[in-house]
N, C-alpha and C positions, 0 to 999 in steps of 0.2 A: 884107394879112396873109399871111405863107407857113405852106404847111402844116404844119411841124413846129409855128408859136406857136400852132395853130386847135387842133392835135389836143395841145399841150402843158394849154392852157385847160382841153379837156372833162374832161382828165385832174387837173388841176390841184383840179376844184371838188373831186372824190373823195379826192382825198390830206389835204387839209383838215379832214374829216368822220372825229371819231374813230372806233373801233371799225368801220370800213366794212369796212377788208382784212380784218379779224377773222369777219365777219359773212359777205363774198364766202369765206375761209375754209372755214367749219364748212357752209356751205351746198356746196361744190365737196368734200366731204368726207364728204356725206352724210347732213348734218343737214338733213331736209328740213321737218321739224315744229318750231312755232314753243319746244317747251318742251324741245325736243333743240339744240338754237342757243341758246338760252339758259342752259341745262346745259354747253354744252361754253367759255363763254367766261366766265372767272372775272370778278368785279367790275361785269358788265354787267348793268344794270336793266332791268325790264320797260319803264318807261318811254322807255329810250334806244332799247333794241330796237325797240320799237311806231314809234317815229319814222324809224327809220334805214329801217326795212321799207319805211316807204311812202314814204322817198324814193327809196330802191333801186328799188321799183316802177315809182313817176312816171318813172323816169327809164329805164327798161327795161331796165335791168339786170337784174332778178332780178322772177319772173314767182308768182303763186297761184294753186295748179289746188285746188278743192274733191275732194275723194274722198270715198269711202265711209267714211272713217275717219277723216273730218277734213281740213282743208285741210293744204298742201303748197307750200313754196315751191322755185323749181329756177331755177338760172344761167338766164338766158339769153345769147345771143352777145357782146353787150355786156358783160355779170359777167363771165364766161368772159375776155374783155378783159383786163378790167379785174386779174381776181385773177392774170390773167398776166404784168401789169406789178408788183403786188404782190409776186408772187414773183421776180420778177426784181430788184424794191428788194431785198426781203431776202439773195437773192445775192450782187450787188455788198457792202454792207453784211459782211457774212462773209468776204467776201474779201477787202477794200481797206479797211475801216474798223476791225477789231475789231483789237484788241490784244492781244499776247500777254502 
């Protein structure tokens, strides 16, 4: 397997998984609290969220620090990744895809 198909795969499973770039998002944006990520993405349920969270997590993407104020979710280098390819879909997409 060459490594463009190994690293297209890991990439592949996240593109699949709605609301993920949405989520990578509002969290690389500053929503670090679970009820501020949730506010900032129209249409998205507690329940989808609660899910998406911990697969973000398992998968080390996106990390939970408890605080004094509450826990805290934050990129990790993987997210960081990941919502860089995100926004690179939505570039291309704006540039070569949309019509006038």
């Amino acid at each position: 397997m060459s490594k463009f198909t190994s690293g297209f795969e890991i990439i592949h499973e996240f593109i699949g998984l709605k609301w993920v770039p949405e989520i990578l998002e509002s969290i690389g944006n500053g929503n670090k609290r679970y009820t501020d990520i949730l506010n900032s993405i129209p249409y998205l349920s507690h329940t989808e969220l609660q899910r998406k969270l911990k697969i973000l997590q398992e998968k080390n993407a996106i990390s939970k620090k408890d605080t004094n104020t509450g826990p805290e979710y934050q990129l990790e280098a993987f997210g960081k990744d990941l919502l860089h390819i995100f926004v690179h879909f939505s570039e291309l997409s704006e540039k070569y895809l949309m019509t006038s």
